[in-house]
C-alpha positions in Angstrom: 257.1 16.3 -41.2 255.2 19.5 -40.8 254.1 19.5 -44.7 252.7 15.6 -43.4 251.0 17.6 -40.1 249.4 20.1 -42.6 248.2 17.7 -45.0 247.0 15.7 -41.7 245.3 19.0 -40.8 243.1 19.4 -43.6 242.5 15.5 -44.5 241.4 14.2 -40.9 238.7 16.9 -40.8 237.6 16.1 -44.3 237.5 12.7 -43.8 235.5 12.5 -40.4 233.1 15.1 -42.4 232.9 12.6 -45.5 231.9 9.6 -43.3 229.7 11.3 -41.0 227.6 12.2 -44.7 228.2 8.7 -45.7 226.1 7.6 -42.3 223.4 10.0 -42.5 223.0 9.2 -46.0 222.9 5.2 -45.4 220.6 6.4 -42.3 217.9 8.2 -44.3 218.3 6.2 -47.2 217.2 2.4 -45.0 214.3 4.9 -43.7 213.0 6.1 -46.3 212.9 2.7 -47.7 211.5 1.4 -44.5 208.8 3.8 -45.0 208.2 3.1 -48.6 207.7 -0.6 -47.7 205.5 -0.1 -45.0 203.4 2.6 -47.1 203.4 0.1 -50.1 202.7 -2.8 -47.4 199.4 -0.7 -46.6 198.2 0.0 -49.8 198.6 -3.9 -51.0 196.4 -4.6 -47.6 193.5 -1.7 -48.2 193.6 -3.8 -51.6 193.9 -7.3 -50.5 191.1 -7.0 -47.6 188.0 -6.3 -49.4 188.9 -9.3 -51.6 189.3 -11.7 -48.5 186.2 -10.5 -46.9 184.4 -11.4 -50.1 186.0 -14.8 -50.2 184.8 -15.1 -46.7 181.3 -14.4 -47.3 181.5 -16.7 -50.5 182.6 -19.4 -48.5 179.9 -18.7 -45.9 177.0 -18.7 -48.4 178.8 -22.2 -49.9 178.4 -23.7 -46.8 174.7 -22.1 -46.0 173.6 -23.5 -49.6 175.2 -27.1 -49.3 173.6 -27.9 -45.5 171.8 -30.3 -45.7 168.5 -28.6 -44.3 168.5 -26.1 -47.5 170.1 -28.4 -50.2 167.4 -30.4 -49.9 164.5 -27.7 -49.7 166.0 -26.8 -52.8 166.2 -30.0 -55.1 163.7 -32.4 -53.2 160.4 -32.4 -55.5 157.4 -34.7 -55.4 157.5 -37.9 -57.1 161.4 -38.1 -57.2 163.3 -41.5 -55.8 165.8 -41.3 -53.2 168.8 -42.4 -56.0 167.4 -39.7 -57.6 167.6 -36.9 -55.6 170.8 -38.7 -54.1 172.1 -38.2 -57.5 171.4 -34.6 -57.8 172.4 -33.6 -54.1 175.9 -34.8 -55.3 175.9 -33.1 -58.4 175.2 -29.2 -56.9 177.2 -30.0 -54.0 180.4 -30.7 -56.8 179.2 -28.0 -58.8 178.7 -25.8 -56.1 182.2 -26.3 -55.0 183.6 -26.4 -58.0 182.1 -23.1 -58.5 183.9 -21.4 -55.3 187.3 -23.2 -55.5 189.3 -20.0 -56.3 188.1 -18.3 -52.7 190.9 -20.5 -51.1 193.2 -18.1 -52.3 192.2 -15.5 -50.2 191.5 -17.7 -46.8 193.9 -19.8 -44.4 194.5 -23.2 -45.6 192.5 -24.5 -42.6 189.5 -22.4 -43.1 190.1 -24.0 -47.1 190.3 -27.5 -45.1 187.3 -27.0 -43.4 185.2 -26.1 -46.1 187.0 -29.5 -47.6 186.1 -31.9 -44.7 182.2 -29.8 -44.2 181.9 -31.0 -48.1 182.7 -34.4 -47.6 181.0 -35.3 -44.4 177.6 -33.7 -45.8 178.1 -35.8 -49.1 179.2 -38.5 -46.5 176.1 -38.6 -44.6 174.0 -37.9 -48.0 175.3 -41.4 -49.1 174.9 -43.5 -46.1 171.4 -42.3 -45.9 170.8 -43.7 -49.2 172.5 -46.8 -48.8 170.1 -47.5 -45.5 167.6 -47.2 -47.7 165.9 -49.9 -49.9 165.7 -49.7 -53.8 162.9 -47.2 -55.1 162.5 -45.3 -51.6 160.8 -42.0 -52.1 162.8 -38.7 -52.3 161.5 -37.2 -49.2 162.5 -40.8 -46.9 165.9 -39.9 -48.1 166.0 -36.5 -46.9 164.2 -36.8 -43.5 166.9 -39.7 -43.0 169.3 -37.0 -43.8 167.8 -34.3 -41.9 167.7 -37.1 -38.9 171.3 -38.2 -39.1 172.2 -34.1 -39.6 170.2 -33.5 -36.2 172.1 -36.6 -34.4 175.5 -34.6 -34.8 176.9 -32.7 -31.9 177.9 -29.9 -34.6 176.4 -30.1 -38.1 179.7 -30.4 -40.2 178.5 -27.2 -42.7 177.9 -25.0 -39.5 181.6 -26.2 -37.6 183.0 -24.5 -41.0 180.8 -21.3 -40.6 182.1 -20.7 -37.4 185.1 -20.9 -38.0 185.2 -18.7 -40.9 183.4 -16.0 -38.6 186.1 -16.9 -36.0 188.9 -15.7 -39.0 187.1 -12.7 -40.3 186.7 -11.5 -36.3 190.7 -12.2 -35.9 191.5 -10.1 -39.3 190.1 -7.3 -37.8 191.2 -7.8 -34.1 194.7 -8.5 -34.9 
């Protein structure tokens, strides 16, 4: 009994020392790698943000080149029919987007979504316009048309998108 009360004497001690080392060491060890996350975390966002504020302004200058007010001060010349120029406000609009498509990596899917339905509403309203209009109409009747039915909107669908991509690049930084 007293050989068991000595062994007890220098084991319990030992013991209570061992596990109170095994704590601190799983302590430290979840902060550290708590801090290690967290300073990894940072460095992945210092990357990542530049690259989204890009894609932002990308998107933004999309938009600005697909409205309808500069599309067509861009591709409407003289002497051109409204199929014509119907034909080619479709094909930089596609190739326009086309061009940008990989920017909705780096944005919410419903900023993506609205540059999606600004897109199609502005090649919507491009193609009702021309179908109002009679076989052989000039160029210019199809974009005034445009520029009228553009006007007629509460919100032109191109601008509803800018705003809200300035809306998401003011909450990135304000939260």
């Amino acid at each position: 009994m007293i050989v068991l009360l000595e062994i007890l004497k220098y084991t319990v001690p030992s013991l209570i020392l061992f596990l109170t080392v095994i704590y601190f060491l799983r302590t430290w060890s979840r902060q550290e790698e708590q801090r290690r996350n967290h300073e990894f975390n940072m460095h992945l966002k210092d990357d990542i943000l530049p690259m989204r504020l890009q894609a932002y302004e990308r998107i933004i200058l999309f938009l600005e080149r697909i409205s309808p007010e500069s599309i067509l001060l861009r591709l409407n010349r003289t002497g051109m029919t409204s199929s014509q120029l119907q034909a080619e406000l479709m094909a930089t609009i596609r190739q326009e987007y086309e061009h940008n498509l990989a920017q909705q990596t780096y944005v919410s899917v419903e900023a993506w979504e609205k540059v999606q339905t600004a897109k199609n509403q502005t090649m919507k309203v491009i193609n009702e316009c021309a179908e109002e209009l009679k076989a052989g109409a000039s160029g210019a009747s199809l974009g005034k048309l445009v520029l009228e039915k553009v006007m007629e909107l509460k919100t032109p669908p191109t601008q509803a998108a800018i705003s809200h991509m300035k809306k998401e690049v003011q909450d990135i930084f304000m939260g």
